[in-house]
C-alpha positions as CSV (number, residue, x, y, z in Angstrom):
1,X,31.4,-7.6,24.2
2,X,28.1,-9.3,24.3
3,X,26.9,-10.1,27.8
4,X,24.1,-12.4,28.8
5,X,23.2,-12.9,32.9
6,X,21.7,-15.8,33.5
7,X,22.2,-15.9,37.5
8,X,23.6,-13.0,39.8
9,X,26.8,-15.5,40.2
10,X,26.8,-16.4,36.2
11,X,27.6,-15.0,33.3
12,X,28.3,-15.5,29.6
13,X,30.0,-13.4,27.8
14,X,31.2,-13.5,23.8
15,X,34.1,-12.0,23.1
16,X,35.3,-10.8,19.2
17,X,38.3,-10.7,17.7
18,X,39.9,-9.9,14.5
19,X,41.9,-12.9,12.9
20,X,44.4,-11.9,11.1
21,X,44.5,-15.1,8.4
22,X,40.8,-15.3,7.9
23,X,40.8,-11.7,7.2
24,X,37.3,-11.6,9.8
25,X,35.9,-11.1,13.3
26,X,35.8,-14.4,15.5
27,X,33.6,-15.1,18.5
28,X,34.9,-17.1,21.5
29,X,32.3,-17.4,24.2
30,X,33.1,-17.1,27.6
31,X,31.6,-18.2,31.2
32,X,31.9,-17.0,34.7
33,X,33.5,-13.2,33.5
34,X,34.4,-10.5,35.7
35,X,31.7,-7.9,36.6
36,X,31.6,-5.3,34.0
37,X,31.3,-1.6,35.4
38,X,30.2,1.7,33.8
39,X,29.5,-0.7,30.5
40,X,32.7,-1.3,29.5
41,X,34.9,-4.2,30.2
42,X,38.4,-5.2,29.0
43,X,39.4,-8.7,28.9
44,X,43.3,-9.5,28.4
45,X,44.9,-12.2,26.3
46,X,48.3,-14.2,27.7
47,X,50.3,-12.7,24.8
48,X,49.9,-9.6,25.8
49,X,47.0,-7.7,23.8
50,X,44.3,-7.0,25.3
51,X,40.7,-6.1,24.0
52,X,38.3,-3.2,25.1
53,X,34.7,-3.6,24.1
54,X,31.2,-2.2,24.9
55,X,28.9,-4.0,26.8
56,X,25.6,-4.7,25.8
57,X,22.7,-2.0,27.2
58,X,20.0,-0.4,26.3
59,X,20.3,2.8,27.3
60,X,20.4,5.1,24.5
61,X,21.9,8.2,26.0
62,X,25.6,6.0,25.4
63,X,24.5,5.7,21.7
64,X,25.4,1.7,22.4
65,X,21.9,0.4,21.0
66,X,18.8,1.2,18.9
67,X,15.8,-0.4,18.8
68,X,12.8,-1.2,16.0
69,X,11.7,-3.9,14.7
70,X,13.4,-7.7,15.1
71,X,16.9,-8.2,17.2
72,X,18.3,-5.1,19.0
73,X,20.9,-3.3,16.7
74,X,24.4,-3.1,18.6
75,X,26.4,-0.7,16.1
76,X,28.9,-1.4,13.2
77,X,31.0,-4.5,15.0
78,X,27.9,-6.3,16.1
79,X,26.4,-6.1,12.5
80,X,30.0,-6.8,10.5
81,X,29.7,-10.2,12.7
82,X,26.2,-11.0,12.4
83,X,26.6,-10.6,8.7
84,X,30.5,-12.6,8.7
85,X,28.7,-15.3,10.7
86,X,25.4,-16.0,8.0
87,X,28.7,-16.3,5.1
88,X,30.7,-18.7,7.5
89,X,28.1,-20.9,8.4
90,X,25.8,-20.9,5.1
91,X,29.2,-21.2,2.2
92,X,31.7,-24.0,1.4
93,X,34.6,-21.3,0.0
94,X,34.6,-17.9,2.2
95,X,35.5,-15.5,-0.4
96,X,37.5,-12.9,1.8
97,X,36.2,-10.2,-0.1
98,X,32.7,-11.0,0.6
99,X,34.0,-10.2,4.2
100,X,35.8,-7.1,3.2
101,X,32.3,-5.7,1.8
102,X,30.4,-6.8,4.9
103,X,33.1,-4.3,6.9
104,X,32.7,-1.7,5.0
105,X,28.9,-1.3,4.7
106,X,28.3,-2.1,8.3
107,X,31.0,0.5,9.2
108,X,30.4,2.9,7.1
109,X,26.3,2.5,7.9
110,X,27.5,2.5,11.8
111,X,29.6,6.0,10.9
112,X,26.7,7.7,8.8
113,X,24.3,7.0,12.2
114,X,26.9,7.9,15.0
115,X,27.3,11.5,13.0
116,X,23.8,12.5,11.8
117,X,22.4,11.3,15.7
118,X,25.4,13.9,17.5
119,X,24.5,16.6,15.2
120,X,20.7,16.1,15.9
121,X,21.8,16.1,19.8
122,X,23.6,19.1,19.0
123,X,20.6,21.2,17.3
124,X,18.2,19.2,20.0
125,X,20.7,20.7,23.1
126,X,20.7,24.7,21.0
127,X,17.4,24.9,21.1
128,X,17.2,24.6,24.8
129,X,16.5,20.4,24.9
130,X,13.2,21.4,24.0
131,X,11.3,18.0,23.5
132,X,13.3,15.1,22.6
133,X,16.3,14.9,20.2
134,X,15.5,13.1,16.3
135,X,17.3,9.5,16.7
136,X,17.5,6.5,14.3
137,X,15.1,3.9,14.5
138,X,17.1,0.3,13.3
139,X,15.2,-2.2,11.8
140,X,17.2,-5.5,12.0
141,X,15.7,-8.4,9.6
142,X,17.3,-11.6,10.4
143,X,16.2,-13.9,7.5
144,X,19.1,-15.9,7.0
145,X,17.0,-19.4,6.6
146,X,15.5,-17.8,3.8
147,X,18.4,-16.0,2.7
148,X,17.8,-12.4,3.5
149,X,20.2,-10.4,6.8
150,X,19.2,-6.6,6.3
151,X,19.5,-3.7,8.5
152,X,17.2,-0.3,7.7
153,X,18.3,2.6,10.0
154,X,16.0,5.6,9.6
155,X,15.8,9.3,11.1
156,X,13.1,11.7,10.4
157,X,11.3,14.9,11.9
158,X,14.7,16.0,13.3
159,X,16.2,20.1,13.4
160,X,19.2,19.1,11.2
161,X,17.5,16.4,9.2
162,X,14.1,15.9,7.7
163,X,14.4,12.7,6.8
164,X,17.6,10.3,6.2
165,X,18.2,6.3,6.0
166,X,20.7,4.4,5.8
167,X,20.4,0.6,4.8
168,X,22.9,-2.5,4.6
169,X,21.4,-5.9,2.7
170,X,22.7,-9.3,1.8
171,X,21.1,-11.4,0.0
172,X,21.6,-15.0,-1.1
173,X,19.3,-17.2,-3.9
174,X,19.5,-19.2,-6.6
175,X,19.5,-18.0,-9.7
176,X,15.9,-18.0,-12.0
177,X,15.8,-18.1,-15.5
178,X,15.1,-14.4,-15.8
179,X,17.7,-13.1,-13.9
180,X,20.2,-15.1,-15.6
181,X,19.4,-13.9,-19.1
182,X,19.6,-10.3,-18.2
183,X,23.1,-10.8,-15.8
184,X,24.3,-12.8,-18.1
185,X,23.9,-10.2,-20.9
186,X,26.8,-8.1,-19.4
187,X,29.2,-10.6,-17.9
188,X,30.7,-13.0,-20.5
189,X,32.0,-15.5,-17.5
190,X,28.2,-15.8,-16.7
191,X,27.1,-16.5,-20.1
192,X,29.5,-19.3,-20.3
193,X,28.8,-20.9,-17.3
194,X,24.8,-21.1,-18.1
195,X,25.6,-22.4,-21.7
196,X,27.7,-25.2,-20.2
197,X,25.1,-27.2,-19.0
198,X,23.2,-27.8,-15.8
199,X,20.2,-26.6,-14.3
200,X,20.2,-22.4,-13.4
201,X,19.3,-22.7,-10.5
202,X,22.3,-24.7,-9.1
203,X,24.3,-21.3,-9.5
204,X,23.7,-18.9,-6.5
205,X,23.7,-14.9,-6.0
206,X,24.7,-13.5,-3.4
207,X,25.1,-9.5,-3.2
208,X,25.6,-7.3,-0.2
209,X,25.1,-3.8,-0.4
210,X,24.5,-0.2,1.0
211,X,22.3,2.7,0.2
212,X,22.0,6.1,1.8
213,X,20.0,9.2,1.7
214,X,20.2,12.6,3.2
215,X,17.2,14.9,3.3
216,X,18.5,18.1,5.2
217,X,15.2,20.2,7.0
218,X,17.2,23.6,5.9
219,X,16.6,24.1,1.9
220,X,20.4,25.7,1.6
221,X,21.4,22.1,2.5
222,X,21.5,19.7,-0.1
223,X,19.9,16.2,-0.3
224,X,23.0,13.3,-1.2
225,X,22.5,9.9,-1.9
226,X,24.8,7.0,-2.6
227,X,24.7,3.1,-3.1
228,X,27.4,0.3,-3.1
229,X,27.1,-3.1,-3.7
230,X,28.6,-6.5,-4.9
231,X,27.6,-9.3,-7.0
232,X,28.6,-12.9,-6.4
233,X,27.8,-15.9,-8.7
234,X,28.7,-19.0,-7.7
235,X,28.1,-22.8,-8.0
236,X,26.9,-25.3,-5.0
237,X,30.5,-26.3,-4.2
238,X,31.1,-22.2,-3.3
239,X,33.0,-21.7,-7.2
240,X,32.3,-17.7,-8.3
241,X,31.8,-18.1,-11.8
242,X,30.9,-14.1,-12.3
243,X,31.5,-11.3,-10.1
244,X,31.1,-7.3,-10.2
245,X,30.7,-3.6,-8.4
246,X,28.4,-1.0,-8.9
247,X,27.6,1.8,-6.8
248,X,28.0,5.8,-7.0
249,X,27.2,9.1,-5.5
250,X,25.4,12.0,-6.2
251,X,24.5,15.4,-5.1
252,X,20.7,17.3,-5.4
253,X,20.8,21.1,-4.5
254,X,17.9,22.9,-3.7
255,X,19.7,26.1,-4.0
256,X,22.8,26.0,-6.4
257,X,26.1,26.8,-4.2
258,X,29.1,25.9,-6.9
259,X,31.9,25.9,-4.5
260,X,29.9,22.9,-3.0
261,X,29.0,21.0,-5.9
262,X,33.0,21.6,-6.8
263,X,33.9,19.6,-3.3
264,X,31.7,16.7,-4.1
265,X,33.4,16.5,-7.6
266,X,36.7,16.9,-6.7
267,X,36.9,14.5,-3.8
268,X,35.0,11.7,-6.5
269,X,37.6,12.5,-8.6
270,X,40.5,11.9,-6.7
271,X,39.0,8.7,-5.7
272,X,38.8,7.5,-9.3
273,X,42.4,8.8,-10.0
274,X,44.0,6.9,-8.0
275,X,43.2,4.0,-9.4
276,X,42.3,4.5,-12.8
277,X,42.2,8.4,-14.5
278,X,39.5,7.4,-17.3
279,X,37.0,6.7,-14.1
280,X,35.7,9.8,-12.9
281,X,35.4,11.6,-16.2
282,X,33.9,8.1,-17.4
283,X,31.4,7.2,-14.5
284,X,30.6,11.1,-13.8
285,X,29.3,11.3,-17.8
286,X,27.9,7.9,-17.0
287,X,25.8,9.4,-13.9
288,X,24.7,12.8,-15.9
289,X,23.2,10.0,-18.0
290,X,21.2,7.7,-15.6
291,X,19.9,10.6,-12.9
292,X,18.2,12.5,-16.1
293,X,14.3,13.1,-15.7
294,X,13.7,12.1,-19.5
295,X,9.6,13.9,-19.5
296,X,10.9,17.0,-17.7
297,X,13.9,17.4,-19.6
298,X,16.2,18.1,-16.5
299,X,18.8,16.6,-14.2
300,X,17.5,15.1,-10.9
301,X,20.8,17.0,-9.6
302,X,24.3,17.8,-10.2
303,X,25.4,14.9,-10.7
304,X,28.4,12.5,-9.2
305,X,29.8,9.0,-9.9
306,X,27.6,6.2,-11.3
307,X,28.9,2.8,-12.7
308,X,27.5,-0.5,-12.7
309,X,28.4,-4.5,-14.1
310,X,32.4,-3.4,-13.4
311,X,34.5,-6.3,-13.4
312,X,37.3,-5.2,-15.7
313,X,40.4,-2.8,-15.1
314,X,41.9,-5.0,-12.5
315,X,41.0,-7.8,-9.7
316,X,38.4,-8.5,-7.9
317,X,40.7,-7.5,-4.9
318,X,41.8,-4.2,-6.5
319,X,38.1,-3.2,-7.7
320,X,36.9,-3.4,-4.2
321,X,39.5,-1.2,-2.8
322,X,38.4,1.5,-5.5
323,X,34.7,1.0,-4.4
324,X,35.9,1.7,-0.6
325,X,37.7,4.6,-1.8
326,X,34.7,5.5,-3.5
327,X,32.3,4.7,-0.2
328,X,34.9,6.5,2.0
329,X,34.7,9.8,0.1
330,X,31.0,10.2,1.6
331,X,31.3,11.2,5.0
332,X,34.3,14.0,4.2
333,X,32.5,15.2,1.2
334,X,29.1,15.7,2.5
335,X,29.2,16.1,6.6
336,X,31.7,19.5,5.8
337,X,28.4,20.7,3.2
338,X,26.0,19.7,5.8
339,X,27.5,21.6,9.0
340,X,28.2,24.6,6.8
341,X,24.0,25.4,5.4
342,X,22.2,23.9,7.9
343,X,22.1,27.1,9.8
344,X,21.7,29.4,6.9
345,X,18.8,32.0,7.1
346,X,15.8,30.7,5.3
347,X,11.8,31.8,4.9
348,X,8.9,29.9,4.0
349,X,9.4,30.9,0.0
350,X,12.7,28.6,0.4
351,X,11.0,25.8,2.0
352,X,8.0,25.5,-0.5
353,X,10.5,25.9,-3.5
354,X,12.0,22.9,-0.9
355,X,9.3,21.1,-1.7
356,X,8.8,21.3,-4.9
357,X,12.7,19.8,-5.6
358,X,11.3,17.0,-3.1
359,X,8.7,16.4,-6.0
360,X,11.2,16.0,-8.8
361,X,13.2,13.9,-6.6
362,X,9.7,11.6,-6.0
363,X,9.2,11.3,-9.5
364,X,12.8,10.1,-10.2
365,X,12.7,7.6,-8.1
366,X,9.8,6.0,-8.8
367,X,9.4,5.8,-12.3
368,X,13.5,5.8,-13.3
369,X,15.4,4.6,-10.3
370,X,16.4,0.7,-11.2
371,X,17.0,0.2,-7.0
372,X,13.6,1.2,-6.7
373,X,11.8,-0.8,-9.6
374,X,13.8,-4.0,-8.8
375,X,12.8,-3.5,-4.7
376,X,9.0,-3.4,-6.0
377,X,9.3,-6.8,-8.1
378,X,11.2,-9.0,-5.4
379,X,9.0,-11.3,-3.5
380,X,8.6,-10.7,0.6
381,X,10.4,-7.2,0.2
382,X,10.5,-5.1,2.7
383,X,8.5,-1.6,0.8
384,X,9.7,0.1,4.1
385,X,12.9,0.5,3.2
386,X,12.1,0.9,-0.9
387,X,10.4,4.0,0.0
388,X,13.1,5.0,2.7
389,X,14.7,7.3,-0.3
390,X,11.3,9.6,0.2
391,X,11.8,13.0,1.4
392,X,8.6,13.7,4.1
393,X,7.5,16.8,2.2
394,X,6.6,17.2,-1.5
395,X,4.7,19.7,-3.2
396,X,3.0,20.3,-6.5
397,X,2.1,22.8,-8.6
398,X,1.1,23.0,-12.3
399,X,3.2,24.8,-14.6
400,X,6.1,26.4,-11.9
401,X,8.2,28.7,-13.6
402,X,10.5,30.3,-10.9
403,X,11.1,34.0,-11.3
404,X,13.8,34.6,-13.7
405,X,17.1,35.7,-12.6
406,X,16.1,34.2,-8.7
407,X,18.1,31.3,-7.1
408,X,15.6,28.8,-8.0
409,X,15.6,29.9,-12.0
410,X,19.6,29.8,-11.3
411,X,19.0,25.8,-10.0
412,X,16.8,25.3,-12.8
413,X,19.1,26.7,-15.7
414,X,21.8,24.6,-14.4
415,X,19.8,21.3,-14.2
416,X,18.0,21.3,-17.9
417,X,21.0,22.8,-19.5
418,X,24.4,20.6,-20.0
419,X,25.9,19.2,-17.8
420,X,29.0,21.0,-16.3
421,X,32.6,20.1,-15.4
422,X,32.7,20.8,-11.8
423,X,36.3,19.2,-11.2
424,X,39.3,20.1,-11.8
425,X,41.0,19.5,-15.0
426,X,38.3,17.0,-16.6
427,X,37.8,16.3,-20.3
428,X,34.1,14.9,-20.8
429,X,33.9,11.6,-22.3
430,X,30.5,10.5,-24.2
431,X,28.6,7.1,-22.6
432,X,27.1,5.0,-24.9
């Protein structure tokens, strides 16, 4: 419900609705509504349904809005319809599972900030409400004349979390030259469509995404990330000539607990069997590959799901239900992990071994993560929410060896020796 009061006898109201054919949320705009009390209102329909919504407000304490920079952020419906509304308006052929991917990474972004804010309010009200609580900033970057609708939520400096962000982009541009040649490298469909004539850039990408990272204040906790996103390719007259998923998830300990890196594994797995059983053992070997620090000779972490360019193995319908199963793991997988270390006993020694990990994960990112490196080389980019990934404390020192037999030579025996099987019944497949 998004209320506007104009005079104290008029107001205007918008009201969403899912539609069931167009597979989306639809506005209707409404004048001269019924006072709304205590922020909510409920508006019923003549068949019978009715809809409750919240109103718009600005105070925080109801969790209903966040402010930073650009248009107030409303939570998870208000974005999935700012984002449905740029594809309506701006394309010829609404592809419905454009929309589909707009719900989950608005939802899913809407979910991550709902349950790291309540466990900040949580730690904020145990330690006697000193101060204030840690909440999300939400930056919301309307662009859509040029292309661009992003929304970067970030927390830091909280008791449960040091830093975390949580960010949901679309993007829509024609094609250049040098993009084509290297999409067009791995997609076949692509390839065909540039050598049939006609200038590049009359064929448009559009992707929509969402990354994530969690850096926990305790040490025992450890730091997750994961991305999702889509790929469109389409002529003028709204034709997708090339499409594809990529996306994954992975875990970084600080201090090795098997029984959690098992949970992560398991639950990736069974998201990958049910749709195809040659996906986890594939994509985990696939991200024991890509999150390698090649000039220290060690794994960023233990590991996950990573795949990338995947538009085989069934529709483009079916494939995004496997990347939601995927995306939908997250919150089970890691919240459980979270609640369970983040009170664990810890001294300074913990902490500065804290930040060293926080240096390894600094160097990944900026010299091997491809997010990263393409974020740097895009035009007008927000470097804000590049960098969000960044853990707020890093430490060096030359020539660490941790103490051998300690928990930290235990982490580091595990990272630069092979990689392990930490599911259930997998056979390791090689990635070439």
């Amino acid at each position: 419900f998004h209320q506007h009061k104009h005079t104290q006898t008029h107001t205007h109201a918008h009201v969403w609705f899912w539609d069931i054919k167009k597979g989306m949320l639809v506005r209707l705009g409404i004048r001269r509504v019924f006072a709304v009390s205590g922020g909510v209102a409920c508006i019923g329909f003549g068949f019978g349904v009715g809809y409750v919504a919240q109103a718009k407000s600005d105070d925080r304490t109801h969790g209903v809005s966040w402010v930073g920079s650009g248009p107030t952020y409303y939570g998870g419906y208000w974005a999935r319809a700012l984002f449905s509304d740029v594809i309506e308006k701006n394309e010829k052929r609404v592809d419905p599972t454009k929309l589909r991917m707009v719900e989950l990474t608005t939802q899913l972004q809407y979910k991550i900030i709902q349950k790291l804010e309540k466990m900040e309010r949580r730690a904020w009200a145990d330690d006697g409400k000193d101060g204030d609580p840690a909440l999300f900033r939400v930056d919301v970057d309307d662009r859509r004349d040029k292309g661009k609708v992003g929304i970067t939520a970030c927390i830091q400096g909280g008791r449960v979390v040091e830093k975390a962000g949580v960010g949901v982009t679309m993007l829509s541009k024609a094609l250049n030259p040098r993009m084509a040649k290297q999409m067009s490298a791995n997609h076949p469909d692509l390839k065909k469509a540039i050598e049939s004539g006609g200038p590049i850039d009359e064929l448009e990408m559009w992707v929509n995404g969402i990354s994530c990272i969690v850096h926990p204040v305790n040490p025992k906790a450890p730091t997750v990330h994961f991305n999702y996103r889509h790929f469109q390719i389409s002529r003028k007259d709204g034709e997708v000539v090339a499409w594809w998923f990529g996306g994954g998830q992975d875990l970084t300990p600080i201090y090795l607990y098997e029984e959690d890196a098992k949970f992560v594994h398991n639950r990736l797995k069974a998201a990958c069997d049910k749709h195809n059983r040659a996906y986890y053992p594939k994509f985990k070997a696939w991200a024991d590959k890509y999150f390698y620090h090649t000039a220290r000779k060690e794994a960023r972490g233990i590991g996950g799901i990573f795949f990338d360019d995947l538009d085989d193995g069934g529709s483009k319908e079916q494939l995004f239900t496997f990347v939601k199963d995927c995306a939908d793991t997250f919150v089970p997988s890691y919240f459980p992990i979270l609640e369970e270390r983040k009170d664990e006993p810890y001294g300074q020694g913990e902490k500065d071994w804290q930040a060293l990990r926080h240096g390894r994960y600094v160097e990944f990112n900026l010299v091997y993560d491809r997010g990263t490196k393409f974020g740097f080389s895009v035009p007008g980019v927000n470097i804000e929410a590049v960098l969000m990934s960044l853990p707020l404390t890093v430490r060096y020192m030359y020539k660490h060896v941790p103490e051998a037999g300690s928990a930290e030579a235990i982490l580091l025996d595990t990272l630069t020796g092979e990689p392990k099987e930490w599911a259930s019944d997998t056979t390791p497949v090689a990635v070439d």
